[in-house]
N, CA, C and O atoms as a Tripos MOL2 file, in Angstrom:
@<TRIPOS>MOLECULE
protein
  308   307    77     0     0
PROTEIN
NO_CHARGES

@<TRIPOS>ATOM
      1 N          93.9580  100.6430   91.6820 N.3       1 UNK1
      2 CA         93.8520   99.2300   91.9820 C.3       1 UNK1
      3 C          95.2520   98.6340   91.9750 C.2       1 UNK1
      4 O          96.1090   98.8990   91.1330 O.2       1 UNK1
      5 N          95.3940   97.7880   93.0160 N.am      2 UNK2
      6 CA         97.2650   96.6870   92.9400 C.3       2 UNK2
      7 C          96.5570   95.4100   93.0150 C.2       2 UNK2
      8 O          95.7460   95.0610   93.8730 O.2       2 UNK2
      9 N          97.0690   94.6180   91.7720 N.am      3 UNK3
     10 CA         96.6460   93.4290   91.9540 C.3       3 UNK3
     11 C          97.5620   92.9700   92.9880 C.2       3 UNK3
     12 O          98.6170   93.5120   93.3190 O.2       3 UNK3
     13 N          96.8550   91.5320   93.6290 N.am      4 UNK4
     14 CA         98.0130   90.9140   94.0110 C.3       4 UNK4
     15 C          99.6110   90.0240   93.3700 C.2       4 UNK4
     16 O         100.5690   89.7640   94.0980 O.2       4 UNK4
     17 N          99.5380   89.7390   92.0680 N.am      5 UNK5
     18 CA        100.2350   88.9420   91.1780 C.3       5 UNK5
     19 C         100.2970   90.3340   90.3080 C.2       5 UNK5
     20 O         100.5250   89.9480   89.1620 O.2       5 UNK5
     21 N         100.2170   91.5710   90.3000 N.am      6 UNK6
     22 CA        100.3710   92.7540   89.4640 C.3       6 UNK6
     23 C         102.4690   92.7580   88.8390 C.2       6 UNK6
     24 O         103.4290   92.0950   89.2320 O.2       6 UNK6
     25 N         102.3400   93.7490   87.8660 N.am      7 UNK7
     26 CA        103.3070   94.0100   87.7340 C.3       7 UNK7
     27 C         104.3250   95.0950   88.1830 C.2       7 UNK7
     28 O         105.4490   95.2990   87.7250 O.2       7 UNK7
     29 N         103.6390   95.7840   89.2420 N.am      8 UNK8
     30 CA        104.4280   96.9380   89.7640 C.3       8 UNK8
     31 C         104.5680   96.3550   91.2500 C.2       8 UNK8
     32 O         104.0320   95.3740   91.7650 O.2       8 UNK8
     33 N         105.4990   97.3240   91.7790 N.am      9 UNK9
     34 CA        105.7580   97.1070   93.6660 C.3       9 UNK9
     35 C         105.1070   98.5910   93.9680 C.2       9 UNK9
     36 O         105.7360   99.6480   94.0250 O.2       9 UNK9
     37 N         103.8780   98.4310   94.1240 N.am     10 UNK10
     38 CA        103.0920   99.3560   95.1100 C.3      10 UNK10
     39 C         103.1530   98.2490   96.2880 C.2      10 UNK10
     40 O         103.2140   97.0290   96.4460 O.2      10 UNK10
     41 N         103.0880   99.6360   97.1140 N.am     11 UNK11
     42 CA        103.5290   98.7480   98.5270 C.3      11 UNK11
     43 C         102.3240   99.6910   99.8570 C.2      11 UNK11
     44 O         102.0710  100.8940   99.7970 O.2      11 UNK11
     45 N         101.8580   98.8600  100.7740 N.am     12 UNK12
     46 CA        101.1660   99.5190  101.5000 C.3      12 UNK12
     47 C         102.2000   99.7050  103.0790 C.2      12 UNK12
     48 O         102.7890   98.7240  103.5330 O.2      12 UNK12
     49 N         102.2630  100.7710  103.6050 N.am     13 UNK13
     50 CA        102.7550  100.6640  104.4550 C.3      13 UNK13
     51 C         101.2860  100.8690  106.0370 C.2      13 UNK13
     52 O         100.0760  101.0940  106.0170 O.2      13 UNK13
     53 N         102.2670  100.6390  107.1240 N.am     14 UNK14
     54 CA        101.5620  100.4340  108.5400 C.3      14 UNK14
     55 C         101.2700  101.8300  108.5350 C.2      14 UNK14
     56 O         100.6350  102.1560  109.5370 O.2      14 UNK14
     57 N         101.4630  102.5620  107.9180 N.am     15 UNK15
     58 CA        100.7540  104.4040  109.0530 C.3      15 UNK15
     59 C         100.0290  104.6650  108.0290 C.2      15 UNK15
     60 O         100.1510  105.7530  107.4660 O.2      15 UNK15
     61 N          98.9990  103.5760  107.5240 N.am     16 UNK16
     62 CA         98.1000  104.1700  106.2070 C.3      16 UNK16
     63 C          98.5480  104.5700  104.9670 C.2      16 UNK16
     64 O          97.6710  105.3210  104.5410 O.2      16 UNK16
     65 N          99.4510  104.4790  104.1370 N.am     17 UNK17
     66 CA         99.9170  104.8650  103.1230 C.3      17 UNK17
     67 C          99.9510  104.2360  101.8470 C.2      17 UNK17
     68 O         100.7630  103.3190  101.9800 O.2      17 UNK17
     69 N          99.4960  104.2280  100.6380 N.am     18 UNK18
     70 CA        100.1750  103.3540   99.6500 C.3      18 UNK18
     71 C         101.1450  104.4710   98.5210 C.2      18 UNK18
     72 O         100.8850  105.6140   98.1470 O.2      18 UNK18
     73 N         102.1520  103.6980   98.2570 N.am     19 UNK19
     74 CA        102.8530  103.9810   97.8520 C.3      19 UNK19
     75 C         102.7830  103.3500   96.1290 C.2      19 UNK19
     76 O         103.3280  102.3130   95.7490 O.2      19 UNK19
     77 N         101.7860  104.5010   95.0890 N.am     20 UNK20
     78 CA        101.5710  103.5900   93.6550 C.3      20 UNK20
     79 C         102.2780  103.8510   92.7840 C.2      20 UNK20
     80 O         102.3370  105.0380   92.4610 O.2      20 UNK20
     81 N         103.0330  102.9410   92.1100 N.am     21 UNK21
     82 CA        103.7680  103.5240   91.0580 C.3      21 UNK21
     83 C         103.0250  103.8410   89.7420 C.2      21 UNK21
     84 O         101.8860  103.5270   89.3950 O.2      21 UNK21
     85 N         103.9570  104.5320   89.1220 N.am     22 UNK22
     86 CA        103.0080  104.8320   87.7670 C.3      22 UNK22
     87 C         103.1580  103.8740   86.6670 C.2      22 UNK22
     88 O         104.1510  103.2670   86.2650 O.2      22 UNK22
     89 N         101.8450  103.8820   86.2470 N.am     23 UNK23
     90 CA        102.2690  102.8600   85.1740 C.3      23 UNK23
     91 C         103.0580  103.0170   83.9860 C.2      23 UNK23
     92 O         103.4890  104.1130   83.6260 O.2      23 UNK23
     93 N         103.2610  101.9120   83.3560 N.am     24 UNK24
     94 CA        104.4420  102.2230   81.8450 C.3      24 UNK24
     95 C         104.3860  103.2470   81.2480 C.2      24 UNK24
     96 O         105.2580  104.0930   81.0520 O.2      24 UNK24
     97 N         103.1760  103.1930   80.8880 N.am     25 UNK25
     98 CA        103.1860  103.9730   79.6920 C.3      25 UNK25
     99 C         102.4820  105.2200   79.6960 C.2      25 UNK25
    100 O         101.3260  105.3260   80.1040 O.2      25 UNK25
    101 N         103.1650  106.1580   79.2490 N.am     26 UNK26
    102 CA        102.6060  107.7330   79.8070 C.3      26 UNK26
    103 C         101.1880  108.0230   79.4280 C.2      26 UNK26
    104 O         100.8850  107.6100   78.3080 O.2      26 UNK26
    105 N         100.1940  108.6720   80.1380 N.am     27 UNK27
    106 CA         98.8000  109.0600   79.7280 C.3      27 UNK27
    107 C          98.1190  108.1520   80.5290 C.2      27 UNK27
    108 O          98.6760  107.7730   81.5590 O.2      27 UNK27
    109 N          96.8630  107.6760   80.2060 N.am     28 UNK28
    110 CA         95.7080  107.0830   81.3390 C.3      28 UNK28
    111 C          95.5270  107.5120   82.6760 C.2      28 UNK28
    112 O          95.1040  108.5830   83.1130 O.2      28 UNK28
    113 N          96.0400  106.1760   83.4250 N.am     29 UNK29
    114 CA         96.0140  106.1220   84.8610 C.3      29 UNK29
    115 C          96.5040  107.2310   85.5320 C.2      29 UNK29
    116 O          95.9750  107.6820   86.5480 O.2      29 UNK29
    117 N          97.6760  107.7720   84.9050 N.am     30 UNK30
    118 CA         99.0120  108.5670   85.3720 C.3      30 UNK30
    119 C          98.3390  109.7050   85.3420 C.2      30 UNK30
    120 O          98.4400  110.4110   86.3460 O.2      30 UNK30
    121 N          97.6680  110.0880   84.4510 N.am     31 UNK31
    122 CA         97.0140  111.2900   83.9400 C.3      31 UNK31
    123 C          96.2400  111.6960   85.0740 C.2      31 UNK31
    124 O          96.4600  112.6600   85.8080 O.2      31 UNK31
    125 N          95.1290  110.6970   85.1530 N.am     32 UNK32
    126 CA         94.1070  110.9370   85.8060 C.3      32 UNK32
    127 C          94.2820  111.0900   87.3050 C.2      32 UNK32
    128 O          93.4290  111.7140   87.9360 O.2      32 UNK32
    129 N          95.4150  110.5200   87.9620 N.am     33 UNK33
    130 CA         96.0000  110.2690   88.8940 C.3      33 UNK33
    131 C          96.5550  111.7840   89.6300 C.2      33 UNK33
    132 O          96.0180  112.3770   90.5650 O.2      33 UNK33
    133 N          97.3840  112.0420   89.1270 N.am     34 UNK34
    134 CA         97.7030  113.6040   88.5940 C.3      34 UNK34
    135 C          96.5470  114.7880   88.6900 C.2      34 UNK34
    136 O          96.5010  115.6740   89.5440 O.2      34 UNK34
    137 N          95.7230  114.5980   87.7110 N.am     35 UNK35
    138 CA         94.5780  115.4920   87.9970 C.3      35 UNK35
    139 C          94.4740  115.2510   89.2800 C.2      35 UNK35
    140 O          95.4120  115.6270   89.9820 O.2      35 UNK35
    141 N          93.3860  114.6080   89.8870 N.am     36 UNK36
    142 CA         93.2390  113.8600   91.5740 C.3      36 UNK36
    143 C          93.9850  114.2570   92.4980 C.2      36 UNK36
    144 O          93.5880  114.2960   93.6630 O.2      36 UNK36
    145 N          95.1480  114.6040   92.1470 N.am     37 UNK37
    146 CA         95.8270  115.2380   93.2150 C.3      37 UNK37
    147 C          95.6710  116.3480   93.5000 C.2      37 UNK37
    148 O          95.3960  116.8150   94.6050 O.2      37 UNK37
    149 N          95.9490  117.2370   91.8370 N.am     38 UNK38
    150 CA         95.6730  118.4360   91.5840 C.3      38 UNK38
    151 C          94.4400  119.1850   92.6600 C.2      38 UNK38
    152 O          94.4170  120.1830   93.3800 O.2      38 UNK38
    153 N          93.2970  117.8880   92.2420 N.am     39 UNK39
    154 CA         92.0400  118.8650   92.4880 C.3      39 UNK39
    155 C          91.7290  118.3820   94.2630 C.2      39 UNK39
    156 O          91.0200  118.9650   95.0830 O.2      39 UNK39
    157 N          92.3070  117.4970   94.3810 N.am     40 UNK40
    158 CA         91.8580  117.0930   95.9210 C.3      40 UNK40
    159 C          91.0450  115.9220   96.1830 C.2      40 UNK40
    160 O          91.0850  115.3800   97.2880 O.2      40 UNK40
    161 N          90.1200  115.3820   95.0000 N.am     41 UNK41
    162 CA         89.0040  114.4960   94.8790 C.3      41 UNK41
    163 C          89.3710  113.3760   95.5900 C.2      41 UNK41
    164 O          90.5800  113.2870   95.8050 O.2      41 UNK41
    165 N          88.6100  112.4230   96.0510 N.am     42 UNK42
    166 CA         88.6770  111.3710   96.7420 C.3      42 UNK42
    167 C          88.5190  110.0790   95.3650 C.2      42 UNK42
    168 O          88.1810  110.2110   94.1890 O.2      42 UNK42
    169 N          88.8870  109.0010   96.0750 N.am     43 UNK43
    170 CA         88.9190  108.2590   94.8530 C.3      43 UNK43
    171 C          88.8200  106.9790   95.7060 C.2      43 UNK43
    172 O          88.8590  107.0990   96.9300 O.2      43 UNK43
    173 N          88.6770  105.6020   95.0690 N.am     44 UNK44
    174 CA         88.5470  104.3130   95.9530 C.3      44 UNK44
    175 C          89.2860  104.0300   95.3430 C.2      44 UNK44
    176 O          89.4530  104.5390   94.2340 O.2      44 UNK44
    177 N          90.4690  102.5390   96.1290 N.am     45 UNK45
    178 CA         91.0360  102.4160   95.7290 C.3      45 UNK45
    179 C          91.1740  101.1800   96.2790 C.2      45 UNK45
    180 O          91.1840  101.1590   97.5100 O.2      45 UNK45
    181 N          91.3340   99.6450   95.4300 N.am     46 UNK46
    182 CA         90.9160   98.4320   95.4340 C.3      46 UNK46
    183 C          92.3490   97.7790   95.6780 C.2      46 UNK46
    184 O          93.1920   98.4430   95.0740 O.2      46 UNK46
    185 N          92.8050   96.8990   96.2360 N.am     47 UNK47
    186 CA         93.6710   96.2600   96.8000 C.3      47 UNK47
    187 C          93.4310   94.6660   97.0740 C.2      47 UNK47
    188 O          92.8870   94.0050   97.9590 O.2      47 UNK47
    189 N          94.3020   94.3230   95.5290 N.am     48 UNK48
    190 CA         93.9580   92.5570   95.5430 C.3      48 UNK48
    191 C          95.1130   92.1690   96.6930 C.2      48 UNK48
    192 O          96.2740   92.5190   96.9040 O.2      48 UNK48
    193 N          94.1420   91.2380   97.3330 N.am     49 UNK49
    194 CA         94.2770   90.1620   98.1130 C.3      49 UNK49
    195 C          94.7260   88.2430   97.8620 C.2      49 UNK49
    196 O          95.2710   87.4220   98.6000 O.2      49 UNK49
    197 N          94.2690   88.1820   96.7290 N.am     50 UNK50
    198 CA         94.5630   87.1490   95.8340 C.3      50 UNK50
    199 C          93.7000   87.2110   94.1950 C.2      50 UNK50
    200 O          92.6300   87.8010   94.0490 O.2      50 UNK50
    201 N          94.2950   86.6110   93.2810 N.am     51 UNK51
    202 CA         93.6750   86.9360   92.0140 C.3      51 UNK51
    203 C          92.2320   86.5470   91.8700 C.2      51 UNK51
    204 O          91.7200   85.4420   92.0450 O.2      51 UNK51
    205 N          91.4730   88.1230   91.3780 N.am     52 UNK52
    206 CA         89.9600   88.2020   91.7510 C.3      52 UNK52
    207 C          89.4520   88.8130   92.6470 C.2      52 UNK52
    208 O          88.3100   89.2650   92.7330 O.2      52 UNK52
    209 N          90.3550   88.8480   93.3990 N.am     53 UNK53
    210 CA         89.5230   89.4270   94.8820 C.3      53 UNK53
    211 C          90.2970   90.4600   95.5030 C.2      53 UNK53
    212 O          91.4900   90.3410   95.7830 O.2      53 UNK53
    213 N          89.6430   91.4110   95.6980 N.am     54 UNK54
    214 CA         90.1170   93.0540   96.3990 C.3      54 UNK54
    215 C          89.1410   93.2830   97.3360 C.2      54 UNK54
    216 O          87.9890   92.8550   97.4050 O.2      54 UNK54
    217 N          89.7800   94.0370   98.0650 N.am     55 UNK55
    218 CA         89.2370   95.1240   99.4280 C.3      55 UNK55
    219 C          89.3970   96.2400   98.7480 C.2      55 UNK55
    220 O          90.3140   96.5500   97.9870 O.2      55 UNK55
    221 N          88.1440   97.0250   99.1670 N.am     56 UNK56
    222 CA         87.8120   98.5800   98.8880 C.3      56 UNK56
    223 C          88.1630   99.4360   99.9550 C.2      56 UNK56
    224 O          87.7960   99.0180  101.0530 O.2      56 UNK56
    225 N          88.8870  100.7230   99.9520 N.am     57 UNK57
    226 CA         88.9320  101.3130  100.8080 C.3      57 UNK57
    227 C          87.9270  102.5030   99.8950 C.2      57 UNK57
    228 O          87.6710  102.4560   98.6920 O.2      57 UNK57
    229 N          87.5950  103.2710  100.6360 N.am     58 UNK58
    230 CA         86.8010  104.5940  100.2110 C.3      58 UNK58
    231 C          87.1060  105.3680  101.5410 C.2      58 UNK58
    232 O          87.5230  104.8590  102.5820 O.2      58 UNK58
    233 N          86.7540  107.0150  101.2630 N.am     59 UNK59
    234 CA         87.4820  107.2780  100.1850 C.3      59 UNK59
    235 C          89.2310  107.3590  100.8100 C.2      59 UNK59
    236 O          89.7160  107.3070  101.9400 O.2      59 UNK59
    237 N          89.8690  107.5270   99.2800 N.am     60 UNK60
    238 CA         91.5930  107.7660   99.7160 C.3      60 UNK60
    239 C          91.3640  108.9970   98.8450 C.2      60 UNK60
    240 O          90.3300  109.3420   98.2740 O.2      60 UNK60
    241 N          92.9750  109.7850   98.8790 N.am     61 UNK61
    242 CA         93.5200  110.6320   98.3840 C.3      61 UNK61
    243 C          94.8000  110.4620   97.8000 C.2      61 UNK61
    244 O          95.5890  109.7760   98.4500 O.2      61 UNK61
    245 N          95.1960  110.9480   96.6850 N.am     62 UNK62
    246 CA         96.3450  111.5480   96.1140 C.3      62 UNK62
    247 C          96.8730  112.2700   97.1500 C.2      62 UNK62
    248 O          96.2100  113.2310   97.5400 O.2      62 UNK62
    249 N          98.1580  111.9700   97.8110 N.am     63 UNK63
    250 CA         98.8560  113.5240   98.8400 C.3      63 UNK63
    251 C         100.0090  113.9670   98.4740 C.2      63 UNK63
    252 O         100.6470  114.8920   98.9770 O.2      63 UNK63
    253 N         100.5000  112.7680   96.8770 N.am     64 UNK64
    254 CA        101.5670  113.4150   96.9850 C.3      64 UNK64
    255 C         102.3310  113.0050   95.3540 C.2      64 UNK64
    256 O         102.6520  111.8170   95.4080 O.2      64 UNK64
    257 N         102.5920  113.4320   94.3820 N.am     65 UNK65
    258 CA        103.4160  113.0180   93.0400 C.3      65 UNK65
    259 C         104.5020  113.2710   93.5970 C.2      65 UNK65
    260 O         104.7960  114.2260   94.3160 O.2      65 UNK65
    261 N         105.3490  112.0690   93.1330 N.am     66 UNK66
    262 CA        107.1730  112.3200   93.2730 C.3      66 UNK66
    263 C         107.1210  111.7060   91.9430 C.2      66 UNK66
    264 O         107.0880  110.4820   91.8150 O.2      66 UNK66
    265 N         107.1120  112.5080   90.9570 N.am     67 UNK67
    266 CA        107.4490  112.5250   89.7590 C.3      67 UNK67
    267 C         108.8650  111.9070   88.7630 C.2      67 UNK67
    268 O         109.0620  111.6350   87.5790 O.2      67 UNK67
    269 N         109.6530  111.8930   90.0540 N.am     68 UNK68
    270 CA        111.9030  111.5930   89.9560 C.3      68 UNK68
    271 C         111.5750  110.2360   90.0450 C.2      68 UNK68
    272 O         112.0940  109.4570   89.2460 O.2      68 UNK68
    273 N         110.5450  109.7060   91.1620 N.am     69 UNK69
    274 CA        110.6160  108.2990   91.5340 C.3      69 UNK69
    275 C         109.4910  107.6730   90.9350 C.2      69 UNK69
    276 O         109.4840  106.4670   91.1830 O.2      69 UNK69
    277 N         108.0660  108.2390   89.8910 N.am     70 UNK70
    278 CA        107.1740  107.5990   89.1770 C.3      70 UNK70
    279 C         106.0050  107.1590   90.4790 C.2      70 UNK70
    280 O         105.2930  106.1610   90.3740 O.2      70 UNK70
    281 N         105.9750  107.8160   91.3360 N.am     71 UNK71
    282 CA        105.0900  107.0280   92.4000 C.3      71 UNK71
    283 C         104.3710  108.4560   93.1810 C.2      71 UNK71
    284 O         104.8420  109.4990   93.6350 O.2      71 UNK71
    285 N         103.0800  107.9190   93.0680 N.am     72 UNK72
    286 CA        102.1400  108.7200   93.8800 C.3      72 UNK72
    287 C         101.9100  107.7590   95.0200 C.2      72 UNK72
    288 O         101.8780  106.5290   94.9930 O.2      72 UNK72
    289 N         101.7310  108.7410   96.2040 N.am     73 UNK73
    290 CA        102.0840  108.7760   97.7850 C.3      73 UNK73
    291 C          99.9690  108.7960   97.8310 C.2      73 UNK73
    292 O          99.2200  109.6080   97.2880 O.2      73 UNK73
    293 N          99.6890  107.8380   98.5060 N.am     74 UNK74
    294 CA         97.8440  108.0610   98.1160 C.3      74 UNK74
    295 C          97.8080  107.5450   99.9850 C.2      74 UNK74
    296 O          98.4640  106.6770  100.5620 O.2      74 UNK74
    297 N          96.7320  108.5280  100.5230 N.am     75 UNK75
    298 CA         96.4540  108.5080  101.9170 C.3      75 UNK75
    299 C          95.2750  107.5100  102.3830 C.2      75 UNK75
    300 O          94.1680  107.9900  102.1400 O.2      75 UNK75
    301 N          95.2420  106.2760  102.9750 N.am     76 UNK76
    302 CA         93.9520  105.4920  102.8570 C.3      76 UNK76
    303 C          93.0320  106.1650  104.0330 C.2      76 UNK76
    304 O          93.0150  105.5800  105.1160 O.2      76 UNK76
    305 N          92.5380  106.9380  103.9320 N.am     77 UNK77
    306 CA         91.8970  108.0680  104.4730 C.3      77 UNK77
    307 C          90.8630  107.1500  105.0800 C.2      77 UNK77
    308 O          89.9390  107.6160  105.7460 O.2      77 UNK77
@<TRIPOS>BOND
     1     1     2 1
     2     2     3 1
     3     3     4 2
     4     3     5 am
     5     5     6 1
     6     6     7 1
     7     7     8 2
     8     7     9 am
     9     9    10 1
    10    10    11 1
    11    11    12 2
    12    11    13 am
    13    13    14 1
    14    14    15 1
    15    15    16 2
    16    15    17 am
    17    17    18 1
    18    18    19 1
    19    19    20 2
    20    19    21 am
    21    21    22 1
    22    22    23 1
    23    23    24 2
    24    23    25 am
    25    25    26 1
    26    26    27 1
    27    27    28 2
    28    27    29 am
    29    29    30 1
    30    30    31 1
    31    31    32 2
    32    31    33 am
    33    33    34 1
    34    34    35 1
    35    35    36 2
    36    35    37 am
    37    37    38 1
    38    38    39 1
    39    39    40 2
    40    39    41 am
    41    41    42 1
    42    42    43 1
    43    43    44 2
    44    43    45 am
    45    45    46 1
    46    46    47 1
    47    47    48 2
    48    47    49 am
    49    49    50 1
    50    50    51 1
    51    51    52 2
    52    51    53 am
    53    53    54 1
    54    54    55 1
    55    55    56 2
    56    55    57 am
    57    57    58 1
    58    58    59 1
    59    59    60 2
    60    59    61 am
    61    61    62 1
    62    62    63 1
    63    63    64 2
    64    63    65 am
    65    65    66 1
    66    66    67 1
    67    67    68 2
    68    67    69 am
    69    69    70 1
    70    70    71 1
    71    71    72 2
    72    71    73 am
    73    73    74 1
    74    74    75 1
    75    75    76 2
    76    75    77 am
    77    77    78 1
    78    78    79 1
    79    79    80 2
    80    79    81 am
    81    81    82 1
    82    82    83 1
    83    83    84 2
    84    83    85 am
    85    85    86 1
    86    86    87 1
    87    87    88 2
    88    87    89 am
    89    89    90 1
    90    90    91 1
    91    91    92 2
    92    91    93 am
    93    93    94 1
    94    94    95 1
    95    95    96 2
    96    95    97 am
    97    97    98 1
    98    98    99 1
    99    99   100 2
   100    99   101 am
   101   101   102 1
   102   102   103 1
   103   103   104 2
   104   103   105 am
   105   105   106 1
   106   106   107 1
   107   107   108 2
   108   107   109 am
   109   109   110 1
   110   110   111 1
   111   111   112 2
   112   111   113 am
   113   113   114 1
   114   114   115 1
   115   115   116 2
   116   115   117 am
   117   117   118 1
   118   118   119 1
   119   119   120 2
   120   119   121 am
   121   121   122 1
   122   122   123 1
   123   123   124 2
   124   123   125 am
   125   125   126 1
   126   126   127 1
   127   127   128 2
   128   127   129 am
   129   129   130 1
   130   130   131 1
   131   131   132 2
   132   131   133 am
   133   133   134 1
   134   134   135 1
   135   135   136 2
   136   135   137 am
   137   137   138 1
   138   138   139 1
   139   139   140 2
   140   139   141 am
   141   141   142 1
   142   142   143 1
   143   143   144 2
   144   143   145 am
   145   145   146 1
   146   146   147 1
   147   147   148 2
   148   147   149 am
   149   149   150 1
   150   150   151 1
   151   151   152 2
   152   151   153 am
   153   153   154 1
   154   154   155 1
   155   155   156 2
   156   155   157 am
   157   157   158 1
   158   158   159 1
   159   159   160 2
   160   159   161 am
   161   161   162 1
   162   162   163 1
   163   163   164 2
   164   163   165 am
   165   165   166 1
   166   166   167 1
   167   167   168 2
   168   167   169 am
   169   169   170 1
   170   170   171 1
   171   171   172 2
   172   171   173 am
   173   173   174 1
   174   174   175 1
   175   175   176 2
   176   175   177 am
   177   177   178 1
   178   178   179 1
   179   179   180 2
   180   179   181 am
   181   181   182 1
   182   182   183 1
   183   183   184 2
   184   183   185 am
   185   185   186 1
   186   186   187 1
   187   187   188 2
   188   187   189 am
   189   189   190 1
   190   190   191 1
   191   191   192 2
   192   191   193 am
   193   193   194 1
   194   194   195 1
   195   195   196 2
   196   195   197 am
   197   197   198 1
   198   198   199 1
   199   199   200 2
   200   199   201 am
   201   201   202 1
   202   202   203 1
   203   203   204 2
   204   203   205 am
   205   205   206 1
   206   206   207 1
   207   207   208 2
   208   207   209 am
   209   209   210 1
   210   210   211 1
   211   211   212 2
   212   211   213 am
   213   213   214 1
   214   214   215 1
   215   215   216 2
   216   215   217 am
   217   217   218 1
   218   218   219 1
   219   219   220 2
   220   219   221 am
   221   221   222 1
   222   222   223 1
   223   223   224 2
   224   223   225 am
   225   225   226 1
   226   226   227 1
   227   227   228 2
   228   227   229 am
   229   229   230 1
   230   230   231 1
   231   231   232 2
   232   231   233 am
   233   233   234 1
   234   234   235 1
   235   235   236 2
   236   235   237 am
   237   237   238 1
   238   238   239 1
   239   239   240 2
   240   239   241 am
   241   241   242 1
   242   242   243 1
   243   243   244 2
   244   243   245 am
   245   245   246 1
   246   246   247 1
   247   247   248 2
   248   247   249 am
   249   249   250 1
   250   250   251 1
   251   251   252 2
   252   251   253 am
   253   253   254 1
   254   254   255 1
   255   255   256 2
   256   255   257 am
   257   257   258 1
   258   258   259 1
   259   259   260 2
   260   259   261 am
   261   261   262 1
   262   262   263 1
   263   263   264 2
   264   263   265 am
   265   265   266 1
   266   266   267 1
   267   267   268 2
   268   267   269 am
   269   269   270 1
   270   270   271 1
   271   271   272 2
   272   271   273 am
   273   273   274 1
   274   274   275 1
   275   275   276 2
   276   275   277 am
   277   277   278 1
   278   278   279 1
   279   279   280 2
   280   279   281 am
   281   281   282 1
   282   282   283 1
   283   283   284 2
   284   283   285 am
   285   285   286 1
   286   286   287 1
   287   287   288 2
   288   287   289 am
   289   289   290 1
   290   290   291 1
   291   291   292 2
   292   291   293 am
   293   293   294 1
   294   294   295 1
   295   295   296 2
   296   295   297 am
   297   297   298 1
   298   298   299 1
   299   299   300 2
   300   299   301 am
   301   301   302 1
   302   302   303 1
   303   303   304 2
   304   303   305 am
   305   305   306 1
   306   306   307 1
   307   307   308 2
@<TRIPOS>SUBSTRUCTURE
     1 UNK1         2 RESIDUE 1 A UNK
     2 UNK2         6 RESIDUE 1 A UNK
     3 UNK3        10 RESIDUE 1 A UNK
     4 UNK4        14 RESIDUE 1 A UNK
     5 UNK5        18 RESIDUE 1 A UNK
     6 UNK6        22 RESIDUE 1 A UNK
     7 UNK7        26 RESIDUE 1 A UNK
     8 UNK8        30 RESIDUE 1 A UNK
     9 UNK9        34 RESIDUE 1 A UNK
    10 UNK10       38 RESIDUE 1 A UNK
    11 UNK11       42 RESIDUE 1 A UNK
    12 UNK12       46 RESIDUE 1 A UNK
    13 UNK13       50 RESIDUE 1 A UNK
    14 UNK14       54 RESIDUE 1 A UNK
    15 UNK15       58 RESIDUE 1 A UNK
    16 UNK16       62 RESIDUE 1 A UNK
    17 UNK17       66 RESIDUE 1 A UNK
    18 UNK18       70 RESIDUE 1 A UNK
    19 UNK19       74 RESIDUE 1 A UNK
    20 UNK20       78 RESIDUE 1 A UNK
    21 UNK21       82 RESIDUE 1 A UNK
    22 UNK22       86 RESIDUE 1 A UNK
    23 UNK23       90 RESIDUE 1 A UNK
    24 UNK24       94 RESIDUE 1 A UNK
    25 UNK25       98 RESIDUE 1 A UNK
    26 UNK26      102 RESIDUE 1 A UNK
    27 UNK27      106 RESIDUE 1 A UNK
    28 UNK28      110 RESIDUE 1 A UNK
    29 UNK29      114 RESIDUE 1 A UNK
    30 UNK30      118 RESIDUE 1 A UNK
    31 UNK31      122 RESIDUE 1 A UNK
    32 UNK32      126 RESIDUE 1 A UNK
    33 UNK33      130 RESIDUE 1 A UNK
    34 UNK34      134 RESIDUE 1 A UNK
    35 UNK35      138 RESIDUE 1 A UNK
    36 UNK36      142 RESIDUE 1 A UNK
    37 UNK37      146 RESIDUE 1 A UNK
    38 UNK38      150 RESIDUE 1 A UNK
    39 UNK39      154 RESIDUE 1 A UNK
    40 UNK40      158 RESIDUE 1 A UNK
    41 UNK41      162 RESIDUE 1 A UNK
    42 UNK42      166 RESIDUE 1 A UNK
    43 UNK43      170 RESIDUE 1 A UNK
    44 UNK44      174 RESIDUE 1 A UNK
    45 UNK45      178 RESIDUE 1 A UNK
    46 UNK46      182 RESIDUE 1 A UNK
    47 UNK47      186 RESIDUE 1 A UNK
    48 UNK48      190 RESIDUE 1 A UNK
    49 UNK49      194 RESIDUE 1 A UNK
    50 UNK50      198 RESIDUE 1 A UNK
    51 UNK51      202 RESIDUE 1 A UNK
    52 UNK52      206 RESIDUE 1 A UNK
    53 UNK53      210 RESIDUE 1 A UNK
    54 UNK54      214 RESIDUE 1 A UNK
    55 UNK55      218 RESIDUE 1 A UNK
    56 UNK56      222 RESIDUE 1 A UNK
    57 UNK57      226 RESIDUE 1 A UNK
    58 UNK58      230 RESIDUE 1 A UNK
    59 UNK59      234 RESIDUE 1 A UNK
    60 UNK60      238 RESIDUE 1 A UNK
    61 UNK61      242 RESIDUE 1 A UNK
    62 UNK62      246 RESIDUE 1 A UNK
    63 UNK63      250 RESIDUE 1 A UNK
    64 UNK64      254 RESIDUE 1 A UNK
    65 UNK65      258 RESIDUE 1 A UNK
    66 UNK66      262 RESIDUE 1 A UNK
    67 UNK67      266 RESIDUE 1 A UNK
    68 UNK68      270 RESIDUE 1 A UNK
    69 UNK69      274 RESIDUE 1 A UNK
    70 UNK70      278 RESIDUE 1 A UNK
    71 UNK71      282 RESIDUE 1 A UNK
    72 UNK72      286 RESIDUE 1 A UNK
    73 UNK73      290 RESIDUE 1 A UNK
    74 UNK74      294 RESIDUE 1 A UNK
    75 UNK75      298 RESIDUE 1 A UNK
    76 UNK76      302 RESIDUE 1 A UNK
    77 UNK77      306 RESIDUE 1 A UNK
């Protein structure tokens, strides 16, 4: 999920892509995120529009950890 008023710069780009950073603090999201890639699984992934309100995409993918830069590369499939 990226809120819109969030605290990270995930960024969506035009050829389908979001670009999520990881969050602060090591374990949770990051974790699970990670696995997901690992295994291939599809995942939804919510994109605020203004506070409260998101668009669903279903499903996306994990395609990519860059681990140097804290940001998973996720395909809006």
């Amino acid at each position: 999920m990226t809120s819109s008023d969030g605290p990270y710069d995930d960024a969506v780009t035009d050829d389908g892509f979001v670009h999520y950073r990881y969050q602060s603090r090591e374990g949770g999201d990051n974790r699970k995120l990670k696995r997901a890639h690992e295994l291939g699984v599809p995942l939804a992934y919510f994109h605020g529009i203004r506070p409260g309100a998101f668009v669903a995409t279903y499903p996306v993918y994990v395609v990519a950890d860059d681990d140097a830069n804290h940001t998973f590369l996720v395909a809006l499939d």
